[in-house]
C-alpha positions, -999 to 999 in steps of 0.1 A, spaced: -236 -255 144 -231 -262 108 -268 -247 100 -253 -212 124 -226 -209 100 -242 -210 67 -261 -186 78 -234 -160 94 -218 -166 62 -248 -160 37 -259 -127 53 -219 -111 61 -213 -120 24 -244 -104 13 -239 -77 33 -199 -71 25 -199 -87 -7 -199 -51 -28 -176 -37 -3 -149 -65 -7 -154 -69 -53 -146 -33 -48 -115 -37 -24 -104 -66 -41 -106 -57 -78 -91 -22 -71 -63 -41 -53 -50 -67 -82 -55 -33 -105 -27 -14 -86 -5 -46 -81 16 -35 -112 14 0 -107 56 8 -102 57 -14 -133 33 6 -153 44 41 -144 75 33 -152 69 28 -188 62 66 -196 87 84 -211 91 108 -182 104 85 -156 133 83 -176 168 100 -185 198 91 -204 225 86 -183 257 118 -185 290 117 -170 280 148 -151 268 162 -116 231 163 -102 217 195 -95 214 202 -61 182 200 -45 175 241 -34 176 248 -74 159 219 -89 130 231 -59 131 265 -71 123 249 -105 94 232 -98 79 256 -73 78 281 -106 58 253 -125 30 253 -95 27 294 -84 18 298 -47 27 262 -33 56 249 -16 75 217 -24 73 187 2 102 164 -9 124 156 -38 134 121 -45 167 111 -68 161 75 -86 195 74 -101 215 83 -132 190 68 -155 156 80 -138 141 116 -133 139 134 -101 104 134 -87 95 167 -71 64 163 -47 35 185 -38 10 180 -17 -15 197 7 -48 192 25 -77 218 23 -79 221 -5 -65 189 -10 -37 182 -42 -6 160 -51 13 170 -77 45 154 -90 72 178 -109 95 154 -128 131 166 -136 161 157 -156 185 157 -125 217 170 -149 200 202 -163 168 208 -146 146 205 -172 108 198 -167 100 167 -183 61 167 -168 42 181 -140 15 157 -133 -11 164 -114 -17 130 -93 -56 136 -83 -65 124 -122 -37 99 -122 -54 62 -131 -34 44 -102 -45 73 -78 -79 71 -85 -78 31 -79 -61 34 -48 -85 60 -34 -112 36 -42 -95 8 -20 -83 31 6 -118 50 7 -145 33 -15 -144 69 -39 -162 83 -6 -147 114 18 -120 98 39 -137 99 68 -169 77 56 -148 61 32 -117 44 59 -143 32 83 -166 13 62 -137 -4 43 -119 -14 81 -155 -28 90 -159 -45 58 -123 -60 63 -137 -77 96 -167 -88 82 -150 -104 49 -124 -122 80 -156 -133 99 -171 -147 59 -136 -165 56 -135 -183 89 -172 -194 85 -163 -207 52 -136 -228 61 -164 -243 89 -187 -246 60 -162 -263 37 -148 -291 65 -162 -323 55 -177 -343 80 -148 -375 73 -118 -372 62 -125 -394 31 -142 -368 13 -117 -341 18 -105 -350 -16 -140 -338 -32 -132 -306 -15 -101 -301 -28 -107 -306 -68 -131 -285 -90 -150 -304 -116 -138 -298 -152 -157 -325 -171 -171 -323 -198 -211 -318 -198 -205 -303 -162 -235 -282 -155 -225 -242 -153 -240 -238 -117 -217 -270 -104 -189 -252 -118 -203 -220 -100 -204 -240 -69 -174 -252 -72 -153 -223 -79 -171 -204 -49 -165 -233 -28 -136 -251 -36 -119 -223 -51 -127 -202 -16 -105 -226 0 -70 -220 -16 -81 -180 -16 -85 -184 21 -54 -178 29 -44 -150 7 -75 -136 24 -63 -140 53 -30 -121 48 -47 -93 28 -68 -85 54 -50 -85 85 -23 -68 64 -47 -42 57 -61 -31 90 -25 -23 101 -36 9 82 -69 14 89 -73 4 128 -43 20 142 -51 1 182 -53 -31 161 -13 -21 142 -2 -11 177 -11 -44 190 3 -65 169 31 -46 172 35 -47 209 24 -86 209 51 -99 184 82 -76 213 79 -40 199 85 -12 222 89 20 197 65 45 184 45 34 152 45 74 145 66 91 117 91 117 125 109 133 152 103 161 177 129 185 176 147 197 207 137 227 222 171 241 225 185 242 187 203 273 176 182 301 156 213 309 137 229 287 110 225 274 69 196 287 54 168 258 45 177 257 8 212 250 20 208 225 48 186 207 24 214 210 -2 244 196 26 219 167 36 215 156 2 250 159 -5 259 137 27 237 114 21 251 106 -11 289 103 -1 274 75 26 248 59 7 268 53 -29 250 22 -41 217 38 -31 184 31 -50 163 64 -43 174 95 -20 145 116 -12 151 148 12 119 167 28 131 202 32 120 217 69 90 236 68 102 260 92 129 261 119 107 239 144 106 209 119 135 184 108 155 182 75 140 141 64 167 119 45 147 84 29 170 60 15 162 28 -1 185 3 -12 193 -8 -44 168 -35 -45 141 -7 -41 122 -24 -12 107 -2 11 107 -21 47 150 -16 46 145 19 39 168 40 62 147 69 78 171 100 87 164 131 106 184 163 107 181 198 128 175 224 101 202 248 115 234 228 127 228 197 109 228 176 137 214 141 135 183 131 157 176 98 167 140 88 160 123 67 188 99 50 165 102 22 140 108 43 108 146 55 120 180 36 108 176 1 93 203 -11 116 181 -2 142 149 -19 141 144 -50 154 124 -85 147 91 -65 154 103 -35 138 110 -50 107 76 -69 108 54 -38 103 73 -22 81 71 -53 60 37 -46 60 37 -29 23 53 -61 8 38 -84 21 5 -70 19 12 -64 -21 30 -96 -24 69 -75 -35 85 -90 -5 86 -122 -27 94 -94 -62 76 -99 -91 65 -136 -87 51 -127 -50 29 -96 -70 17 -116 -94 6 -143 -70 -11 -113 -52 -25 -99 -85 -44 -133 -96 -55 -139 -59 -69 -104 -57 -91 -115 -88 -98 -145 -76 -111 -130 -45 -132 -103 -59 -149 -131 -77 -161 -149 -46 -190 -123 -38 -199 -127 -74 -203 -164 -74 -218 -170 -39 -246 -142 -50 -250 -163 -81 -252 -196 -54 -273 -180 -31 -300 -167 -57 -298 -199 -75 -309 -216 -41 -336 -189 -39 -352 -193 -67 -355 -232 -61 -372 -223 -28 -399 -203 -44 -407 -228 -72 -414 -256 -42 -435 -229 -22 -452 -221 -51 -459 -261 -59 -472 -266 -26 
């Protein structure tokens, strides 16, 4: 049985081993990415005792910066942080990001998010650098195979007593250790304690690329709701009312009398009088599974109650919560910064393992063809 398993696990790693360096290295790259970004200049304002411009007119700012497109969502950070106004489209596809002073307006940077480093590294974990729809398949089969190489591993790695578990467990540091034991060891031993950060990267990931496999983890942990975003508006909502600019403006407004201590409000406009007014609001300690997801009717104002799991925090339950923990746990912030740098060094770790069991495997081959060519 032992013999079936090195084998499964020689060929799937041989076979997934680019796929996962890639997914891997790309993944501890973007673990600081919030941190990084932040750093520029742009992401930053100092502090007035003074209003923030209302939505409508910091949108009609931005939209002059990008002739001929229209502005998907604007998100407040606070009286020390610029306003982030967001473009995006597909076909052709482009994400830009307008950055404000929210007192004045001004246009501290329009940054256009297709040649932003982070972007690129997430496309190439999200996609491999391929078209999306080559790209998200062959990184979800990859993500199986790299789950099949882990369990076959840990078959691998079981000693056969319990006595010599301890031999598994250390990696040999002595001096005038040979470089490939050291290889072995890392691959081997090392594999071990990465397993389970494996583990949790990878079913963390297919939530977002298998879609049947999210929905049924969903439904077999007691969730009933939608795992869809957004709300279908009712058919009978009245054609006469505020204008876009200034629902948008009354949302923003009301969602800042109720949410004082918020860390980020971001409102999505409606697109047209068949689509909802959007209200996002995290809390102060910025983490994204307690964000509140608000809907509104674009004409009276009237708020619609989502039926999936991205509506009120308040309202989401056990399962609910699970999945839309998915982000943190999956990048390691639900434990904050000690939880991403765990993930970041992990990540490393793990993009290393194709490395070193290509070095074992080749290692093993050349012996093979010295003794053939002996005989």
């Amino acid at each position: 049985m032992k013999k079936l398993f090195h084998k499964l696990h020689l060929w799937l790693g041989l076979v997934s081993g680019l796929f996962v360096f890639v997914i891997a290295l790309t993944g501890a790259l973007y673990a600081f990415q919030e941190e990084i970004s932040s750093l520029n200049s742009y992401h930053h304002v100092e502090a007035q005792n003074a209003d923030f411009v209302a939505p409508s007119h910091l949108q009609q700012i931005a939209e002059s910066q990008l002739p001929g497109k229209k502005m998907n969502s604007i998100a407040y950070h606070g009286p020390e942080k610029s306003v982030e106004a967001m473009f995006y489209g597909y076909g052709p596809t482009y994400y830009y990001i307008v950055f404000l002073n929210p007192y004045n307006g001004e246009v501290l940077k329009v940054k256009d998010m297709g040649k932003d480093f982070f972007r690129i590294v997430m496309q190439g974990h999200f996609y491999l650098w391929l078209p999306p729809a080559i790209g998200q398949p062959l990184v979800v089969v990859s993500t199986i195979v790299f789950l099949l190489v882990l369990i076959t591993g840990v078959v691998i790695w079981f000693p056969k007593t319990l006595s010599k578990i301890k031999n598994r467990l250390l990696i040999q540091w002595k001096k005038g250790v040979k470089a490939y034991k050291v290889n072995y060891d890392l691959h081997v031993v090392g594999g071990w304690y990465a397993t389970i950060f494996g583990l949790i990267f990878a079913l963390t990931g297919l939530v977002w690329g298998l879609p049947p496999y999210a929905d049924g983890v969903h439904k077999l942990v007691g969730g009933t709701k939608s795992l869809g975003y957004g709300v279908t508006l009712p058919k009978s909502l009245p054609r006469d009312g505020l204008s876009p600019n200034q629902a948008a403006d009354e949302i923003w407004a009301h969602m800042i009398r109720e949410y004082p201590d918020a860390g980020s409000i971001s409102i999505s406009p409606s697109r047209d009088s068949t689509s909802a007014i959007t209200a996002n609001i995290t809390q102060a300690d910025g983490l994204y599974w307690k964000t509140d997801y608000r809907y509104f009717a674009p004409r009276s104002l009237a708020e619609i109650k989502s039926d999936n799991i991205y509506g009120r925090f308040a309202d989401a339950d056990g399962a609910d919560k699970l999945l839309r923990m998915n982000y943190e746990i999956h990048t390691g912030a639900i434990l904050g910064l000690p939880g991403k740098i765990l993930a970041f060094l992990a990540s490393l770790f793990i993009a290393s393992l194709p490395v070193t069991g290509v070095v074992i495997w080749w290692r093993k081959r050349r012996k093979t063809n010295r003794v053939v060519r002996k005989m």
